[in-house]
C-alpha positions as CSV (number, residue, x, y, z in Angstrom):
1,X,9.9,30.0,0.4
2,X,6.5,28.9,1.2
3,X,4.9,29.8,4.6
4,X,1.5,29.8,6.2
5,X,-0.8,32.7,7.0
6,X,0.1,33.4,10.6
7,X,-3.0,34.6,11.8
8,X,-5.7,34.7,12.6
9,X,-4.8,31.3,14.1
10,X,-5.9,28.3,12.9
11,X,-5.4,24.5,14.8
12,X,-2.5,22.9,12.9
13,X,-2.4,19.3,12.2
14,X,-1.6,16.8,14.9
15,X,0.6,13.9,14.8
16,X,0.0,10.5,16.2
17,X,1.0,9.5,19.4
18,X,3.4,6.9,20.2
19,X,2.9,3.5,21.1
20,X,5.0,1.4,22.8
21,X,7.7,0.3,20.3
22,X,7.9,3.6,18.5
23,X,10.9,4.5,16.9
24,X,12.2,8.1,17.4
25,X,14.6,10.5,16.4
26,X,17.2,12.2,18.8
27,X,18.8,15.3,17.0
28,X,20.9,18.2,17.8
29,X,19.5,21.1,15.6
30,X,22.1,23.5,17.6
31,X,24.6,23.2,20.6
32,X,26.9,20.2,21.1
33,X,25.7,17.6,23.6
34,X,27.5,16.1,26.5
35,X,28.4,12.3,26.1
36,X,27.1,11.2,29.2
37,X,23.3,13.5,29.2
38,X,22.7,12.3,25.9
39,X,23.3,8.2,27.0
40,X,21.2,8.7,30.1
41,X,18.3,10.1,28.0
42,X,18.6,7.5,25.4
43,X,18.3,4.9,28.8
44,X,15.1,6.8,29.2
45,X,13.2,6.5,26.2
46,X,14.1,2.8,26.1
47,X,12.6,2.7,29.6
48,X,9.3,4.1,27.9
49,X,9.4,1.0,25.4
50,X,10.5,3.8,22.6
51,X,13.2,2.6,20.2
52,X,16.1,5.3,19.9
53,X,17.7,6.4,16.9
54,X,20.8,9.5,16.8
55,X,21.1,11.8,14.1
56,X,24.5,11.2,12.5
57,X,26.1,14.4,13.5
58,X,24.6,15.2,17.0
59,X,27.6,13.8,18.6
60,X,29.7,16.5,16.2
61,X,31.0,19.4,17.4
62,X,31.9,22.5,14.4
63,X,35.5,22.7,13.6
64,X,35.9,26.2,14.5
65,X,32.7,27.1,16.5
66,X,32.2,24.7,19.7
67,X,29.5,25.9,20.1
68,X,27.6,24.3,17.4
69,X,26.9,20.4,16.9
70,X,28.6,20.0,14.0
71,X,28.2,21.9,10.8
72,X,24.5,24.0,9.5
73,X,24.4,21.7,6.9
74,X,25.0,18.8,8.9
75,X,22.8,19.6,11.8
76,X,19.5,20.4,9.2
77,X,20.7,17.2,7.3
78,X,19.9,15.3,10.4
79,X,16.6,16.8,10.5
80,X,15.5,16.4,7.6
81,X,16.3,12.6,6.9
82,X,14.4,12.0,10.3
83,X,11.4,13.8,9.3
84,X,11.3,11.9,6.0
85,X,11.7,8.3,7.4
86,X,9.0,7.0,7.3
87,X,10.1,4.6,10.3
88,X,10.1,7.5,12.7
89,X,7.1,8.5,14.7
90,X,9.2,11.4,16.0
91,X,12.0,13.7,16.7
92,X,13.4,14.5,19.8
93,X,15.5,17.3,19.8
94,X,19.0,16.4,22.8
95,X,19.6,20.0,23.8
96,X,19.1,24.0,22.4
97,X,21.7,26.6,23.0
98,X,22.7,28.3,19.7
99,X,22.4,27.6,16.0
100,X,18.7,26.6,15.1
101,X,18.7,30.0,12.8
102,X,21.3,29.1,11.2
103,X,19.7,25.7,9.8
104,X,16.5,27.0,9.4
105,X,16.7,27.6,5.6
106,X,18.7,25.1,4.6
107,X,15.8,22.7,5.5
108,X,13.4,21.8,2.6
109,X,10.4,22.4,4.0
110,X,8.2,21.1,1.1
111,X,9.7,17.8,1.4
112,X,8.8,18.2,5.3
113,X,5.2,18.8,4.5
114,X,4.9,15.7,2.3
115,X,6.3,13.7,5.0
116,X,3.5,14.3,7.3
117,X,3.3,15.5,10.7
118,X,5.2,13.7,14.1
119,X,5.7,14.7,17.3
120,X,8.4,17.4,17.8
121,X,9.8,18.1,21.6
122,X,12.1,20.7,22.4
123,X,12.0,24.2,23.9
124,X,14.8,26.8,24.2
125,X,16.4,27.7,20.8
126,X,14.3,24.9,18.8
127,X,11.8,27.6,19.1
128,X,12.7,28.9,15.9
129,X,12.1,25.5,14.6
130,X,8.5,25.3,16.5
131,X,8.0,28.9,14.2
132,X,9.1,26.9,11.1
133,X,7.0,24.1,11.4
134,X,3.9,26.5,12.7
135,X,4.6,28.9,9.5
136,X,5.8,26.8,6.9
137,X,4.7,23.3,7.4
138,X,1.5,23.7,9.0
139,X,2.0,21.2,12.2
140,X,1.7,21.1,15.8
141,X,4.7,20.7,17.6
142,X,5.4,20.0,21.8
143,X,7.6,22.8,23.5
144,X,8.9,20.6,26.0
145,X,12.4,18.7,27.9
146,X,14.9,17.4,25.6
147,X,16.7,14.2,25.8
148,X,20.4,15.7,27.2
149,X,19.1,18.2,29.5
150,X,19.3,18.4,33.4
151,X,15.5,19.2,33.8
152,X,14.8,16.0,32.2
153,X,17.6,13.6,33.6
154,X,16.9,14.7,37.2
155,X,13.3,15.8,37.5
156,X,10.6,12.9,37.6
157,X,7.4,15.4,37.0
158,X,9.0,17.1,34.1
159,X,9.5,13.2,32.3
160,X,6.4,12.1,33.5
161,X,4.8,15.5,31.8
162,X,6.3,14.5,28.6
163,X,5.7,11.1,28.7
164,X,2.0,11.5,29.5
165,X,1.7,13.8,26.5
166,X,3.5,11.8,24.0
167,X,1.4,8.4,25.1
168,X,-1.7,9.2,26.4
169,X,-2.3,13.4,25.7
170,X,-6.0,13.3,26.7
171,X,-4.6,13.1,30.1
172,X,-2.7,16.1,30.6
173,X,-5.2,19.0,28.8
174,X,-5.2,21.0,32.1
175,X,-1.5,22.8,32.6
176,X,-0.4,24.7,35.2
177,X,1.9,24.2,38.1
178,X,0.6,25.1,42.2
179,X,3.0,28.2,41.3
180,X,0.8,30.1,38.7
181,X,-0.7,33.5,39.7
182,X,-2.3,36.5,37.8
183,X,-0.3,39.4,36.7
184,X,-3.9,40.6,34.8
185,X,-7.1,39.3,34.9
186,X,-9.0,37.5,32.2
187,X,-10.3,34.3,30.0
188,X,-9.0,34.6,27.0
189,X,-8.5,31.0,24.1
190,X,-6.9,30.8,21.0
191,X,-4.2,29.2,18.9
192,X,-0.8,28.2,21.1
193,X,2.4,29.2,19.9
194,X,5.6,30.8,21.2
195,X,8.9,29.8,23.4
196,X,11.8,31.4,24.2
197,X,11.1,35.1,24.0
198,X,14.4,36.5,22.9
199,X,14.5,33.5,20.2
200,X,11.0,35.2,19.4
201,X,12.2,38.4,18.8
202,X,15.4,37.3,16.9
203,X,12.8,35.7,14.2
204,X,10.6,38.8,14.0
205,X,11.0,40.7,10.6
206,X,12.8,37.7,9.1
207,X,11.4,36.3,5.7
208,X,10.0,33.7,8.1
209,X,8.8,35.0,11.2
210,X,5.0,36.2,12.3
211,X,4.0,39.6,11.2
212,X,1.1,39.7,14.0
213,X,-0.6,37.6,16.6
214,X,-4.4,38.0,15.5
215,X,-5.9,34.6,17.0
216,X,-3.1,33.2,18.8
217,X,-2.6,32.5,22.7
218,X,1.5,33.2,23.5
219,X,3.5,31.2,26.1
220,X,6.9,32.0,26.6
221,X,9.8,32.0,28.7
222,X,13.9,32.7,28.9
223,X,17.0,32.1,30.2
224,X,19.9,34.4,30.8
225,X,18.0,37.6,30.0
226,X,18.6,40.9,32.6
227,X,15.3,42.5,33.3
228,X,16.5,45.9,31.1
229,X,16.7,43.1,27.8
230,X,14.0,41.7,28.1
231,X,12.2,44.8,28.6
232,X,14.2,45.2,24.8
233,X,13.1,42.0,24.1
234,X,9.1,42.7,24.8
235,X,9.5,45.9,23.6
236,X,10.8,45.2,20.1
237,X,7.9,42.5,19.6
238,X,5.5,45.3,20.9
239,X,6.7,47.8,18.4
240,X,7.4,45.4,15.0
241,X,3.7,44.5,15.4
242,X,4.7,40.7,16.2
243,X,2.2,40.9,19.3
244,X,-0.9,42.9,17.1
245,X,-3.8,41.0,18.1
246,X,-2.9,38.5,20.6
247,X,-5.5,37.5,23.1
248,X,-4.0,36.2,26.1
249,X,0.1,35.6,27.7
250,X,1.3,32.4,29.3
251,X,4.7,32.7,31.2
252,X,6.8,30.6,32.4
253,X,10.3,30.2,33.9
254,X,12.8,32.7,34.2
255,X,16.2,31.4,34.9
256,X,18.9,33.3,36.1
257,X,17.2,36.8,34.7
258,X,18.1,38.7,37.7
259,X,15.2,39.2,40.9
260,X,11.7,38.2,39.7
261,X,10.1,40.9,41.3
262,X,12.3,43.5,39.1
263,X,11.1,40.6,35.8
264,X,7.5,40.9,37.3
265,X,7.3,44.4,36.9
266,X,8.9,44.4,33.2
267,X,6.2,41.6,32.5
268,X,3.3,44.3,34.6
269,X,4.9,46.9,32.3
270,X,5.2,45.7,28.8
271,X,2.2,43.5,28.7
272,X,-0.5,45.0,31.2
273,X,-1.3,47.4,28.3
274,X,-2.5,45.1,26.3
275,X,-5.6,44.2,28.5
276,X,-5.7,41.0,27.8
277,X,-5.1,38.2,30.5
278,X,-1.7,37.2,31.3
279,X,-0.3,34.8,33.9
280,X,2.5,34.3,35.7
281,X,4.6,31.2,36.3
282,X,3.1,28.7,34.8
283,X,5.5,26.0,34.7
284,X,7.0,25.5,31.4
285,X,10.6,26.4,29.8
286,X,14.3,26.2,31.7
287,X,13.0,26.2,34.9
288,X,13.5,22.9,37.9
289,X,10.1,21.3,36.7
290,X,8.8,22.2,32.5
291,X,5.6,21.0,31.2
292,X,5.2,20.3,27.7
293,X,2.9,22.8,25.7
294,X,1.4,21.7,22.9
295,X,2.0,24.4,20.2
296,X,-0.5,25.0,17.7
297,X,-3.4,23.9,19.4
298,X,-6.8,25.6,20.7
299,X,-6.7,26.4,23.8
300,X,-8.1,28.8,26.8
301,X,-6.1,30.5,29.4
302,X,-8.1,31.8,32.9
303,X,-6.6,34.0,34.7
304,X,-8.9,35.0,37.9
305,X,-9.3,38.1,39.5
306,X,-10.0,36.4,42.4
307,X,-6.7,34.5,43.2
308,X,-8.4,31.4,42.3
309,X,-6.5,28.7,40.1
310,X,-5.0,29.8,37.3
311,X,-4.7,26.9,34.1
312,X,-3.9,26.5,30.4
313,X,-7.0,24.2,28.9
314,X,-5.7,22.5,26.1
315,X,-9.1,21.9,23.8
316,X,-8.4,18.4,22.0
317,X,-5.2,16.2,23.3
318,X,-2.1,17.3,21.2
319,X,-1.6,14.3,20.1
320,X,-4.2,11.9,18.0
């Protein structure tokens, strides 16, 4: 298996934005997706002027796990042939859940990385694919709303977000929502990458995940996860040496982990340490409105002493 230096960071390559007309890819890399999501998201894109494709098997569900759309094999096939049509500008991922590690491998990367790079949204589980294409391909991907999820179907400033970035990226450099505060103080920029955190720590000290974090900037974000695991989760990055080096911490949402204050002062505890910045709330993952990151990218995080605003700068637009 070929894979990239992690760090220190370097920019990865950017795709091309779309254009009205632009043909994309919807595919279901892990859980199955609900009938009537995945239609109402289709209605969107076509909305956008996009042209719509689905992956043969995102409408599959696994014989014997339900939990999966459809077989590994299947769901990385699907990949795969959308990556390496040339007709596609890019893939759209319909929803995360469980399974992307279990495709990971089975995808021929080479073949990826002599397609080219295109624009690749999805957040959740697809982190581990945002890792693959960081680590083995060498391109920028957008950790943001998928097609079949309720944050995109019912919240206009989480489509508009994504729609802005995909079209016209110079536009939406600045990220952060009215919510974002300081948990510590600083400027810090580097490289963007990250997601979900648990997914994070599941691909740490796996033939393909990052062995430090020399150069990068980390965002991430969960759902699900009590304050004592993700103290676990934090803790196992701290201690495999996945976080070695990083320069600054963007969170995000933290659905259904349990009282924020009691995730605040896991956040406080685990990552205050480091004296680097780190903010709070940023307003990106499973939350009620998600901005899209652009992974892979320069950027600078400020994080103010002085409770003034606190933003993610983007350097160049994510997209070219």
């Amino acid at each position: 298996m070929t894979r990239r230096d992690p760090g220190p960071a370097t920019p990865l390559v950017r795709p091309a934005r779309l254009r009205p007309g632009s043909r994309v890819a919807v595919v279901a890399p892990s859980g199955p997706v609900p009938a009537d999501r995945l239609e109402h998201g289709l209605a969107v894109l076509r909305d956008w002027g996009l042209e719509p494709v689905v992956g043969p098997h995102v409408r599959s569900v696994h014989p014997d796990l339900d939990y999966l759309a459809g077989t590994d094999a299947g769901r990385a096939a699907d990949l795969q042939t959308a990556w390496c049509d040339p007709s596609v500008a890019a893939v759209l991922c319909a929803r995360g859940g469980f399974g992307a590690h279990r495709m990971v491998d089975l995808i021929d990367w080479a073949a990826i990385r002599a397609a080219g790079p295109k624009a690749f949204v999805g957040y959740s589980d697809i982190t581990v694919l945002h890792e693959a294409f960081a680590l083995r391909a060498g391109f920028a991907t957008l950790h943001g709303p998928m097609v079949a999820t309720e944050t995109f179907l019912k919240d206009a400033a989480t489509r508009e977000h994504l729609r802005a970035t995909l079209f016209e990226p110079e536009s939406v450099r600045t990220l952060g929502l009215a919510t974002a505060e300081t948990l510590a103080p600083g400027r810090a920029g580097g490289v963007l990458y990250g997601g979900c955190v648990s997914l994070l720590a599941a691909d740490a000290g796996t033939p393909g995940g990052r062995s430090h974090a020399r150069g990068g900037l980390l965002v991430i974000e969960d759902t699900g996860e009590e304050p004592y695991r993700l103290d676990g989760i934090l803790t196992r990055l701290l201690r495999s040496g996945a976080l070695a080096g990083v320069a600054g911490v963007a969170c995000g949402s933290w659905e259904e982990c349990g009282p924020y204050e009691k995730i605040r002062a896991v956040l406080a505890d685990r990552l205050g340490p480091l004296g680097i910045p780190v903010v709070e709330e940023l307003g990106f993952g499973h939350g009620a409105t998600a901005l899209t990151i652009p992974l892979g990218l320069p950027a600078v995080l400020d994080a103010p002493a002085d409770g003034g605003r606190c933003t993610l700068t983007v350097e160049v637009p994510a997209l070219l």
